[in-house]
N, C-alpha and C positions, 0 to 999 in steps of 0.2 A: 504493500500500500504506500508505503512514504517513497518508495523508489519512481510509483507511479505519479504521486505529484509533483515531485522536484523534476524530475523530467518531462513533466507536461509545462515546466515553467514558461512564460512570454520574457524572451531574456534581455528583451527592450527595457519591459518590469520591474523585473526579480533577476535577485542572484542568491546560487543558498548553499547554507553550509551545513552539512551537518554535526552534532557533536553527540559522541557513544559515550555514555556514562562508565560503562562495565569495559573490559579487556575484552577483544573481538575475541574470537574463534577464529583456528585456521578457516574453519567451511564460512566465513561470511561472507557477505553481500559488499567486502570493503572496495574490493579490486572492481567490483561493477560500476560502484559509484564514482571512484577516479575513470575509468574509463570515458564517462558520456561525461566530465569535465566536474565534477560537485566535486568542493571543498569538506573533506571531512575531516574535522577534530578529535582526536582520540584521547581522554580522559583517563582511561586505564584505573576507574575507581571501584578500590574497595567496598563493601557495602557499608562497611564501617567508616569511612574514608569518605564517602560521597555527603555523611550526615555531619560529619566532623568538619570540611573544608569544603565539599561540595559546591555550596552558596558559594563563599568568597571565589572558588575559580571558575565556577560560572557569572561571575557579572563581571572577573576580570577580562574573562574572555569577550564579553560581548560589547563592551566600551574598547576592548583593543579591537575590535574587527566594526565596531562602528555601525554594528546591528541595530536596524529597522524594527523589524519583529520575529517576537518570540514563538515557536511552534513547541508544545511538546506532547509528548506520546508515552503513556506510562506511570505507574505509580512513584518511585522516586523523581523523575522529572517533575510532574506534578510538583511535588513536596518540596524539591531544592530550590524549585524557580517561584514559590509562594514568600520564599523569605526574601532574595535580592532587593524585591521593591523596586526596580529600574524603572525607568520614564522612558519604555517601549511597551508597546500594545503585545495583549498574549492572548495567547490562544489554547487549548488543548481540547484531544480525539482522547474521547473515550469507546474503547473498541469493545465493551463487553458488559454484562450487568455485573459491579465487581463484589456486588455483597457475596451474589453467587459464586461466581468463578473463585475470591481469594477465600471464600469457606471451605472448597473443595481442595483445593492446593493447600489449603497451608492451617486446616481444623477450624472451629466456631469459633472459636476466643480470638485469637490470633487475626482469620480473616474478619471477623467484624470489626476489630481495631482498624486491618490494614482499609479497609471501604469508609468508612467513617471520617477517619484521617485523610485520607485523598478529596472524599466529597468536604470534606472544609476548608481546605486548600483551594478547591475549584473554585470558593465564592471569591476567590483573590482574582481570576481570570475574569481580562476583559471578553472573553466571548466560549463556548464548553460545544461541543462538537459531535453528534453521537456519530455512528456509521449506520444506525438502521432507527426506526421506530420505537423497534422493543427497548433498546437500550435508552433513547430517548427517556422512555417514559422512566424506566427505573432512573435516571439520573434525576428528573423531576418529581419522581417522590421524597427526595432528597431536599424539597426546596430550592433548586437551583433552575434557573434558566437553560434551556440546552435547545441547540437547533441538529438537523439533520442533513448530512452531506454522507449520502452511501456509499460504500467501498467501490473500488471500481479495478479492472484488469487490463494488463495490456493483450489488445484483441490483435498483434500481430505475432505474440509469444503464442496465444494460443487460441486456435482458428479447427474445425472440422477437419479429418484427414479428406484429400481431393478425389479419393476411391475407393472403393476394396482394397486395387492392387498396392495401394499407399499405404493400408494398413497389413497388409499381407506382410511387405518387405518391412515396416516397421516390428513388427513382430519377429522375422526373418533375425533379424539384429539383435532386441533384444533378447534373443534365445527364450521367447513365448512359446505356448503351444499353439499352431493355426487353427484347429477343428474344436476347441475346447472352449468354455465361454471363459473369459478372465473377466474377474472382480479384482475393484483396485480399492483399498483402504489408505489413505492420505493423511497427513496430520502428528500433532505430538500424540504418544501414547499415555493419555493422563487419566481420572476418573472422569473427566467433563467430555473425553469423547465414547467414554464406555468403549474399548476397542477388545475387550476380553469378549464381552458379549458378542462383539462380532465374529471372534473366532470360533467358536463353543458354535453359533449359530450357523454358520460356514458348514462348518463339518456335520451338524445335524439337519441340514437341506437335502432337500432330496437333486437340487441345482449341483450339490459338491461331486456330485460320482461323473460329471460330465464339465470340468471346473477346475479354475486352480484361482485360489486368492492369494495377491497382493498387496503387502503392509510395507509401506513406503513411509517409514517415519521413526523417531526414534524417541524414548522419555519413559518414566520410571516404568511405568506397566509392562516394559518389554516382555520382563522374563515368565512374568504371568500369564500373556501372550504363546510366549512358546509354550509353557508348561500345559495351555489350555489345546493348544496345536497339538501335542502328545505324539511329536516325531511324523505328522502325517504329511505325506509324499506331495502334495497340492496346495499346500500352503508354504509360500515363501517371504521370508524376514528380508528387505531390500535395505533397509537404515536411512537415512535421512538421504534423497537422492538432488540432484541437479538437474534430471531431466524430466520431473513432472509433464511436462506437455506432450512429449514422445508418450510416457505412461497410457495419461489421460487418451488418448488419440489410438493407442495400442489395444487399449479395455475394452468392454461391451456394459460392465455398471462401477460405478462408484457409488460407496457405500457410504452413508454416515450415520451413527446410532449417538452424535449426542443429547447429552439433556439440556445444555443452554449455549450458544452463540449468538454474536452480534450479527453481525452480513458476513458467514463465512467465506473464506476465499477461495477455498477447495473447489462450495458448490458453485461458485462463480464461473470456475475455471474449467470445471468438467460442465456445466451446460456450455461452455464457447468452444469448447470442443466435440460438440455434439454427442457426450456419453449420456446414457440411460441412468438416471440419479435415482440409486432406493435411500432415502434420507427419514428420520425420526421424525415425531409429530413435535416441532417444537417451532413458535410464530415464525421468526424467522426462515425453516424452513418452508411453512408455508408461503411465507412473501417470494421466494424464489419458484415455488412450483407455481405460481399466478403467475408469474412474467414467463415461465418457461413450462406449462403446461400437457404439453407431449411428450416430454420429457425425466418432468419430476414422478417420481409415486412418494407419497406419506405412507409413514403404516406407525399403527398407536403401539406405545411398550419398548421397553429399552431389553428386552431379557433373550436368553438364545432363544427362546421360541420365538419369541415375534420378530428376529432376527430371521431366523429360519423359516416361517412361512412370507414374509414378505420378500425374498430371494425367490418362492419357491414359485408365487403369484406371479410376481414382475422379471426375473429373470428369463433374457432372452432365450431360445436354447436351439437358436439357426440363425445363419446368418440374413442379415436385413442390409437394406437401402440405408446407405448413412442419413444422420439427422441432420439439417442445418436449422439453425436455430436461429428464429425472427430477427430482422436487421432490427426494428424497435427493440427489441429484448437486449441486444448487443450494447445496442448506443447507450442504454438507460444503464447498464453495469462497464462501460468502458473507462478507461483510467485518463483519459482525457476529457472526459465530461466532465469525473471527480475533479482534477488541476482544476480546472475551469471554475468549479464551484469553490475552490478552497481560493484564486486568485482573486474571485468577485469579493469576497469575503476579506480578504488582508486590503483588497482597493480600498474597504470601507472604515477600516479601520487606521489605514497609514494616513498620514499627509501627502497630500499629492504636489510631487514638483520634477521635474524634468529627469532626474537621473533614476538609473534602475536600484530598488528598493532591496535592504539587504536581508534576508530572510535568517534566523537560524532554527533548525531542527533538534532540539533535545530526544535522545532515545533509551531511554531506559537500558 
C-alpha cells in the first residue's frame, strides 16, 4: 500500500521520503523503493529505543529534511509522532480495527492498552484515514473523526493470465501440477487469518484428492500449520514468496478464513488477477464480493468444516474460461486512484505555493 502511493506521486507536487522505525529485513521492500527514486530513512530503532529517543530523532529529522507533511502508518509511528508537536500537518492510515487485531496478537490486557493508547494519540492528528468502512466505523467508536480512502493495487503487477497456455507455462515453471486444481493461501500465518483451519479443512475436502494447497507466507502458526498438514503429499509450505502475482495467476482459488481485516490486499490482488476467491463471512469480505461478484463466494464459520465444504461447493474441479474482472471493479481498487485520493487530501491540508511539497512516510 505505501509503495502504491508514493509512487503514484505528481512529482511536480510531492516528493517523499520514507522513514523505517524498526531495522529492515534482508527480504524488504528497501531496494524497490531506491529503485523508482524514494528517499528512505533508516532509523534502525529498538522498540525500547524508539520510546526513549524516538520523538527527538524524528523531529530532528524532519526540520533537517525541511518536511511539509507528516504521513504515518502504525502503532508506534502513531505514538512517536503525537509527542514532536511540529508545525507540519499529519496524517495517519489506520489499516485494521486495532482493538481487534492487537487482542489477538498480543492477549486482552496488553492489546487493549496497545488500541486505547494509539486511539488517543490519533486525536493529536490533523486528519485519521481508514482503508475501508468497517475500520472506519471502529475508529469512530472511538470518538475520533476518520474518513475513508480504500487500499488500492498496482493493476500492472497484477492483471489476469492472457490464456490457458499463459497459465499452463506458468505453472510449467513453477513446478505446479497442470490437471490438478491449486489452492493458494497468502498472508502472515497468525490467529486473525485462522490458517490452521485452512489446512485441517484442505485435507478434509473432498476438493483435496484432486488438489494440492499453497501456503505462501510465513508467522508464528507455521509449525501448527505443518503439524495440522500431518506430512500430506499436497500440501506445500512456500515461506514468505516475491512472486505472489505469478502465484495468484498460477491458482484456480485463493482462500481466506479470516475473522477480521481492513480492505485486505490478498483479496485485492487475487480478484485482479482473475482467481476464484472462497473468502470468510467477514464485512469487508463482503464489500469485495459486491464489487467482484462472479468471483467472490462467502461461506459462514471459520472451523475445518466450513472450510471444507465451502472448497467443496465453490471449488472448480475442470478447467474454465479465465475470468476478467470489470474495468469499474479495477479502477475502484487501483493504487492510482488510492495516490490520487491521498494527494487530494495533503493538497488540503498543505499551503499551497509553487515548489513540490515535501512529504515524509513514518513506518512502523
Amino acid at each position: 500500500m505505501l509503495e502504491g502511493i508514493v509512487r503514484g506521486y505528481d512529482p511536480a507536487n510531492y516528493q517523499a521520503t520514507v522513514a523505517t522505525l524498526s531495522p529492515n529485513p534482508s527480504d524488504s521492500a528497501l531496494n524497490d523503493f531506491h529503485s523508482f527514486g524514494i528517499r528512505v530513512e533508516e532509523m534502525n530503532l529498538s522498540r525500547a529505543a524508539s520510546f526513549l529517543v524516538g520523538s527527538r530523532l524524528v523531529r530532528d529529522m524532519i526540520q533537517a529534511l525541511k518536511i511539509d507533511l507528516v504521513h504515518c502508518h502504525g502503532f508506534r509511528a502513531d505514538i512517536l509522532f503525537n509527542k514532536p508537536r511540529l508545525e507540519v500537518p499529519t496524517v495517519s492510515t489506520i489499516h485494521s480495527d486495532l482493538l481487534t487485531d492487537y487482542q489477538m496478537l498480543n492477549g486482552r490486557v496488553v492489546g487493549t492498552w496497545m488500541a486505547r493508547r494509539e486511539y488517543a494519540a490519533l486525536s493529536g492528528f490533523n486528519r485519521v484515514v481508514a482503508v475501508s468502512e468497517t475500520v472506519a466505523e471502529a475508529v469512530r467508536s472511538h470518538g475520533l473523526q476518520c474518513e475513508v480512502i480504500a487500499n488500492g493495487i498496482d493493476l500492472n503487477a497484477y492483471h489476469p493470465p492472457s490464456s490457458l497456455s499463459e497459465k499452463v507455462l506458468l505453472r510449467q515453471r513453477l513446478r505446479l501440477p497442470l490437471e490438478r486444481t491449486v489452492v493458494l493461501h497468502t498472508g502472515s500465518l497468525t490467529n486473525r487469518k485462522q490458517p490452521v483451519e485452512v489446512v485441517a479443512g484442505f485435507l478434509g475436502s473432498r476438493l483435496s484428492k484432486n488438489a494440492v494447497l499453497l501456503v505462501a507466507g510465513e508467522g508464528p502458526l507455521r509449525q501448527r500449520c505443518e503439524q495440522a498438514a500431518a506430512g500430506a503429499k499436497n500440501i506445500f509450505f512456500l515461506g514468505k514468496r516475491q512472486d505472489i502475482p505469478d502465484l495468484l495467476r498460477a491458482s484456480d482459488v485463493l482462500i481466506s478464513n479470516s475473522v477480521s481485516e481492513g480492505l485486505p490486499m490478498a483479496l485485492l490482488e487475487g480478484c485482479a488477477c482473475g482467481t476464484h476467491i472462497i473468502a470468510s463471512d467477514i464485512s469487508s469480505h463482503r464489500h469485495i464480493r459486491d464489487m467482484f461478484a462472479q468471483q467472490v463466494f462467502i461461506y459462514s464459520g471459520h472451523k475445518p468444516q466450513a472450510v471444507a465444504a465451502a472448497l467443496d461447493a465453490n471449488g472448480p474441479r475442470e478447467k474454465v474460461d479465465m475470468l476478467q474482472p470489470p474495468r469499474e471493479s479495477l479502477d475502484a481498487i487501483s493504487a492510482s486512484r488510492m495516490s490520487r485520493a491521498y494527494q487530494s487530501l495533503y493538497d488540503n491540508l498543505c499551503a499551497r505555493d509553487s515548489r513540490p511539497r515535501r512529504t515524509a512516510t513514518l513506518q512502523s
